[in-house]
N, C-alpha and C positions, 0 to 999 in steps of 0.2 A: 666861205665855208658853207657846205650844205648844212641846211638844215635838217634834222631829222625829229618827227614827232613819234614821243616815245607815249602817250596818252594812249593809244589803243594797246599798249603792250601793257602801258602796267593795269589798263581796264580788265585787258584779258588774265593777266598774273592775278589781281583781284576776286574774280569769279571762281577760277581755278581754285584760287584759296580756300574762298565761301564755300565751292561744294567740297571741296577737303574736309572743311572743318564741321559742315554739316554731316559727311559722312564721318568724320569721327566720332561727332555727337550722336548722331541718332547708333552707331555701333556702340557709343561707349553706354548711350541709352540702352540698348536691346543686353550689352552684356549685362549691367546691372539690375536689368531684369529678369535674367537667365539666369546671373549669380541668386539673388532676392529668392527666385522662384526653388532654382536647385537648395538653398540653406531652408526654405520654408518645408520643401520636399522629405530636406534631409533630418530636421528638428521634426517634423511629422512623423518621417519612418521611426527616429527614437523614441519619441511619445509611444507610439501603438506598441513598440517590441517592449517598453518599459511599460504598460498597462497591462499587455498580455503575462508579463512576469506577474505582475499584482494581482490580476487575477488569477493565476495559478498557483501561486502562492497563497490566495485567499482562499480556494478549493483546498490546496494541500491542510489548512490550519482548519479548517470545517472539517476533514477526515481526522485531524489529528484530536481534535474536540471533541469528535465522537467516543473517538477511541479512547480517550481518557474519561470519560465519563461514565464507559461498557465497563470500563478498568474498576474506576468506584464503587458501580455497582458492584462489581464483581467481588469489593473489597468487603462491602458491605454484607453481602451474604455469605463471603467465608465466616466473615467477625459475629453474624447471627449464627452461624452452624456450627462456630467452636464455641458459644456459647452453647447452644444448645448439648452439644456434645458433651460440654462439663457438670452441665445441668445432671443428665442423665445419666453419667459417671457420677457423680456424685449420691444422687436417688440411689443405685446400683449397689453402691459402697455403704449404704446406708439402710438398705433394707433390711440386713440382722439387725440391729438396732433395736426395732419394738420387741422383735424377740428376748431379745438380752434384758431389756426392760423389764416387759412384763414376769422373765422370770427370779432380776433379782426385787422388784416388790413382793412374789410369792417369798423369797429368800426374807424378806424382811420382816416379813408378818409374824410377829409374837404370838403366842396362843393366846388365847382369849380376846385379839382382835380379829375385827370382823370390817372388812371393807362395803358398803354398797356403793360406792360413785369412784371411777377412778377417768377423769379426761386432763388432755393433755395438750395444751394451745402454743405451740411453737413449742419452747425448750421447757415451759414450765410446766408442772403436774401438781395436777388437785385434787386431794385425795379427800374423800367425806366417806366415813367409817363412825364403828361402834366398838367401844370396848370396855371391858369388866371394869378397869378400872384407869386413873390418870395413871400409875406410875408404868402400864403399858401401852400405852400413850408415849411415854419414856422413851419406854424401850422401844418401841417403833423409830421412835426419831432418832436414836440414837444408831439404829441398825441399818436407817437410811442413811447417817451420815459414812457411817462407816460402809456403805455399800461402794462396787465400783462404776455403777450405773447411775446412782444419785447422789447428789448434795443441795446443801443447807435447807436443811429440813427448819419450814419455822410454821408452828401454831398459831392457827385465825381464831378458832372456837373452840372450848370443850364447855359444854354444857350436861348437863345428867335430862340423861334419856329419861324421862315420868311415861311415856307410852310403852317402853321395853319390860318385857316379859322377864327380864334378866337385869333389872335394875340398874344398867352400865351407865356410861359418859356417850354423848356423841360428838364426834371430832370433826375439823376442818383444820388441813393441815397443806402447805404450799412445799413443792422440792423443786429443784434445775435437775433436768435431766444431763449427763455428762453422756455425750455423744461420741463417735467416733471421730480423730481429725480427719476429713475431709480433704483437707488441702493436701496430706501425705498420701499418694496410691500407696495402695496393697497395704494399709493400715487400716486393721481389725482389732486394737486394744481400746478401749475409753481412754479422753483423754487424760481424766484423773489417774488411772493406774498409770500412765506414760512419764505424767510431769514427779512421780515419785519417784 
């Protein structure tokens, strides 16, 4: 039988193999460096396209910030300017008032008194007067009470005038001014004739 030596075939089968398997290695190398690189590429391009959202979205909440804030103010000087506006409505509605005032104190005055001080610190009035006698005194308080402009009439002082030429009492006497309501437009009555 011949001999036949198969040593150089399976040497050569051998190498064949080796660079086979180096070329699959170093391709399966190269792809998964392709893959690595293409997902590193592709996780990148998402990061950038999701930062450029964030900041556009962060621009758009800066704009929206302002404008809510323009908004505020803006609220804030309506709520000063209705205020002011009722302020001045109110002044408006209320300047007959001293009128009306001063003339039912005239309405009040009993003969034989005589007024010299008459001021008025908010709603309350301070009357310092002279007259003939206490029981017109009286009658004044009682003419205030019954007025539609004033109430509760109450006496601080009455002393007897010794400098008066006319031998009378001198008075100090407090009232509430009854004002117009305020809170109702186009209401021109005191509130005292109202609540009757």
């Amino acid at each position: 039988m011949p001999r036949i030596n198969l040593l150089p075939w399976r040497e050569q089968e051998r190498k064949v193999r080796r660079r086979e398997f180096l070329i699959a290695a170093a391709g399966a190398g190269v792809a998964a460096v392709l893959f690595a690189l293409g997902g590193k590429l592709m996780y990148s391009s998402w990061i950038d396209t999701q930062v450029d959202k964030n900041n556009y979205l962060k621009k758009e909440i800066g704009k929206l910030d302002e404008q809510i804030t323009d908004i505020l103010d803006l609220e804030n000087r309506k709520q000063r300017l209705v205020a002011r506006m009722d302020i001045i409505e109110k002044l408006q509605r209320s300047r007959p008032e001293i009128v009306h005032l001063f003339d039912e104190v005239v309405k009040a005055v009993p003969d034989g008194v005589y007024l010299t001080q008459v001021k008025q610190t908010g709603k309350k009035l301070e009357i310092h007067g002279v007259a003939q006698s206490s029981t017109r005194v009286s009658t004044f308080m009682r003419s205030i009470d019954a007025s539609q402009w004033l109430d509760n009439p109450v006496l601080e002082v009455v002393e007897t005038a010794q400098n008066s030429p006319t031998g009378g009492s001198s008075f100090t006497l407090f009232a509430d001014t009854v004002g117009v309501d305020l809170d109702t437009p186009g209401e021109s009555t005191p509130k005292k004739v109202a609540a009757k």
